[in-house]
N, C-alpha and C positions, 0 to 999 in steps of 0.2 A: 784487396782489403776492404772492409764493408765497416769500419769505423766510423763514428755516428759524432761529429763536432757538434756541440752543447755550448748554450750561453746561459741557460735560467736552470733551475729545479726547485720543485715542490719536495717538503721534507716531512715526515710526520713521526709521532713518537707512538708505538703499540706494545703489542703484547709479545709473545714467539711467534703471529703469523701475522702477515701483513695485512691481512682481510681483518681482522679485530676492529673493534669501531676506532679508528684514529681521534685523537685529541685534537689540537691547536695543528692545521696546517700551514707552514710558512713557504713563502715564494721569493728563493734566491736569486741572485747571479751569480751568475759561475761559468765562467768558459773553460770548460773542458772537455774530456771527449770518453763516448761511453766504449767500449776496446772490446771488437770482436774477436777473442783470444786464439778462436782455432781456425779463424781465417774461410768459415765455408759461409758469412752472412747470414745466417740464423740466429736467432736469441736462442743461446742454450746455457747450463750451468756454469758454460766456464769463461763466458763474459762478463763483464764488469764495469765500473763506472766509477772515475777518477781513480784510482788504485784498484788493484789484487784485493784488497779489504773489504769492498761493500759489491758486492756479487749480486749475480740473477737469481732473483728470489724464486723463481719458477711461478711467476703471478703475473700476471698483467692488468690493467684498469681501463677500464672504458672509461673517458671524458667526454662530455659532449660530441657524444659517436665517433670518436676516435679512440683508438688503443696503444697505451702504454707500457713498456716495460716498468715493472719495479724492482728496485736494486737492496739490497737489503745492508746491512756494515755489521751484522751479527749480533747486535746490543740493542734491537728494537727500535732500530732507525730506519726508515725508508725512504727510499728518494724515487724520485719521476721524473729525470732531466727531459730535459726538449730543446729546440731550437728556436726561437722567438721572430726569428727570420719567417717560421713557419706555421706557428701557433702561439699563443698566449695564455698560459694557462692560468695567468694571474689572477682571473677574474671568477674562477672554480676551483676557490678551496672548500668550500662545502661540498663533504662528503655524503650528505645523501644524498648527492646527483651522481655519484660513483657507482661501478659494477663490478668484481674482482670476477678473472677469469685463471682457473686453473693450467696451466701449459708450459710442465716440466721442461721439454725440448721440443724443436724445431725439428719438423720428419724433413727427409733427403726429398731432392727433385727425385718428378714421376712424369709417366710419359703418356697423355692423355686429352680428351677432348674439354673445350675452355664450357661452362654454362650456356645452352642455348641452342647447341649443336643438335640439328633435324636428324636421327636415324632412320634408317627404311625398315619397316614393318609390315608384313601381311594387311592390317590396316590403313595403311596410309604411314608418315613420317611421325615422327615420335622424339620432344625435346629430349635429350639424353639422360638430364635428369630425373624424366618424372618412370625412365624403365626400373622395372623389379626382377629381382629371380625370378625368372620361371615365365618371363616374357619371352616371344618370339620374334629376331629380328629377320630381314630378306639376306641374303650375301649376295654379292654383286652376279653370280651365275644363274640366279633367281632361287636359291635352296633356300629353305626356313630352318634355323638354328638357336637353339634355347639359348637364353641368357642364365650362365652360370653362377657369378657374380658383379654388382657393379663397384667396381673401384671405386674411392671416395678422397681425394685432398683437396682442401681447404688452405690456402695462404693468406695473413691478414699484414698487412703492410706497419708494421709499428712506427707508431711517428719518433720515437726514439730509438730506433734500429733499421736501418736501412733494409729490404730483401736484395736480394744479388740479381743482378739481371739474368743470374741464369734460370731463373724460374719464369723468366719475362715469355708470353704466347708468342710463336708465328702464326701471322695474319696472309692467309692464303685468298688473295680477291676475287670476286665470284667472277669467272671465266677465265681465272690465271694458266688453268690447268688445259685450256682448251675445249670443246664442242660446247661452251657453255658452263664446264664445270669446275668450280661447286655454283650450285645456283645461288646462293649465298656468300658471303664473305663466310669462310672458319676460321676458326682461334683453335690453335691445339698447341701441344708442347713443341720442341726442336727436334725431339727423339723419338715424335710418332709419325710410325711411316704410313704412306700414302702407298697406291699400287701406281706405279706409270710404266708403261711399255715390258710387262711382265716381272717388274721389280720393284721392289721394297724401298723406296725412296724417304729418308728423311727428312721431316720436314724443312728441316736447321740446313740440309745439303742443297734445299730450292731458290734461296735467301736472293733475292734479287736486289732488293732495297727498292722497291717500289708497287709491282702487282703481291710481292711476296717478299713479306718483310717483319721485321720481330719490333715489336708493338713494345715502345719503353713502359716503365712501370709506372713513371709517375701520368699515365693516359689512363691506367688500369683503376676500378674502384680502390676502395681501402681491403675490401676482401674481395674474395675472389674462389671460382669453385673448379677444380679437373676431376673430371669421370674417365673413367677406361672400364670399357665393355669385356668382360670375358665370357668365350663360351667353349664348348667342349676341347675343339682344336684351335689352331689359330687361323683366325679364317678373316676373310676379304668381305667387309662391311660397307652400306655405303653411307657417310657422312655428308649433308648436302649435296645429296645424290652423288658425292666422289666417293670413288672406292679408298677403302682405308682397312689397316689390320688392326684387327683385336688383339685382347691382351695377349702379351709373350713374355712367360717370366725370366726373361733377362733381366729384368727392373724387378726388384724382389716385392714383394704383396708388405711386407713389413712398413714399406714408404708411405705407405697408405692408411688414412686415418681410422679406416674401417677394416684395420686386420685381425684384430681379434672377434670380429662378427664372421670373418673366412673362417677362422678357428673352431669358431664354433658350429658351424656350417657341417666343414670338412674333416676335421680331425688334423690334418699336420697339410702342408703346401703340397700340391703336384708340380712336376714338370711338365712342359707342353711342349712338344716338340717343332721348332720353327718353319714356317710353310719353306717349299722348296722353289725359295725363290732368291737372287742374289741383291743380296741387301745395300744400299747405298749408303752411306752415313756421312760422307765430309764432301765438299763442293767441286774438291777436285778430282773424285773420282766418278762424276756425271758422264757419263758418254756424250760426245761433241753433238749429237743429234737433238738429244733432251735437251743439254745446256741451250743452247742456240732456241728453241723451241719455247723455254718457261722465260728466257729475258734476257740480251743482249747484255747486258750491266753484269749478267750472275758471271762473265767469266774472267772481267776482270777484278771480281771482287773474291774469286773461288781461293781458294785456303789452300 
């Protein structure tokens, strides 16, 4: 449960949107709790704050570079609870230091590379972010393969709604993997796989709690970006010169902030058919060679 305990809120009186210029802001106390009603940790319509009555308005506010749910009670009242434990928002009731940001719901986990991640290129490595349609990256056999799409989500950590750890990176350390690799420390999801010893390793299945370990949220910025590289098949890329697979739509393109730009692209989703390789996904079903191999630790902690 991702329920969000509350000691203060900001209150204000508007229009029917919450973005309307606010009048008079007042700065409560209130301990209460904001109630993640469907239980997956995302700010979505059908959370709420103090009562079923004053709902997700589908808006957020930036405060002094931080971001806000706002909660609405249906009659033009808005609230901004928080934790005082953690912020103080007492001191920023003028409104024109505010920003209103539009975001109906919160997309599902996706399974992708964290901001920053070197891919291999014909030219040299290349941040993940800064690749386009129609670039060409290396696959770890040495072939060049167009970039079909690049996946795009975006999580911003609301100070009044917790994210669920399950969107929280594993942090793969640079020579976790052995010969040196990644030459870098990677940040990717639990659900993207790595290649090791001819299989498809999940990240989440490597979990050692030390050279390779899931990075908590409150380490993480307030936002935060995953890319996943798609190209024609699903093919073996190298990320920090570790080999890793591109996208595979088992994780649907929908997750993704950037899917109606697919849409537009493409016409309707394809299916990609997954490389032929046996896939790992949970810690206990590591082959004793690997385990023993990525980290003594990983097997008495294997699920």
């Amino acid at each position: 449960m991702a329920d969000f305990s509350t000691t203060h809120h900001l209150v204000y009186y508007s229009g029917s949107s919450p973005t309307d210029a606010p009048g008079v802001v007042n700065n409560n106390p209130f301990d209460t709790v904001v109630v993640d009603n469907n239980n997956d940790g995302d700010i979505d319509s059908t959370d709420y704050f103090y009562d079923n009555s004053i709902n997700y308005s589908g808006t957020t506010v930036t405060i002094n570079g931080s971001d806000y749910a706002v909660f609405s009670d249906g009659f033009g009242g808005y609230y901004i609870p928080y934790d005082i434990a953690y912020d103080n928002l007492g001191a920023f009731t003028d409104t024109s230091t505010w920003s209103f940001n539009s975001v109906p719901e919160n997309a599902a986990v996706v399974n992708c590379f964290l901001t920053g991640t070197r891919i291999a290129t014909p030219s040299g490595e290349t941040a993940v972010e800064d690749l386009r349609i129609g670039d060409v990256v290396t696959t770890a056999d040495g072939r060049t393969v167009e970039v079909k799409w690049m996946a795009r989500q975006t999580y911003r950590q609301f100070r009044n709604m917790a994210l669920p750890e399950k969107h929280a990176p594993v942090c793969i350390s640079a020579g976790a993997l052995g010969h040196g690799l990644p030459h870098n420390d990677l940040y990717l999801t639990a659900d993207h796989g790595m290649i090791l010893d001819d299989m498809v390793v999940n990240a989440g299945a490597m979990v050692n709690g030390d050279t390779i370990r899931f990075v908590p949220l409150s380490e993480m910025p307030a936002e935060f970006t995953y890319y996943h590289v798609e190209t024609e098949h699903h093919d073996e890329i190298l990320a920090n010169g570790a080999a890793s697979e591109t996208f595979i739509d088992y994780v649907g393109r929908k997750g993704f902030d950037n899917y109606l730009e697919y849409l537009d692209l493409y016409g309707a989703d394809r299916i990609i058919p997954e490389m032929k390789r046996l896939r790992v996904s949970a810690k206990r079903l590591l082959p004793p060679q690997l385990a023993q191999r990525l980290g003594a630790g990983l097997e008495q902690n294997a699920a």
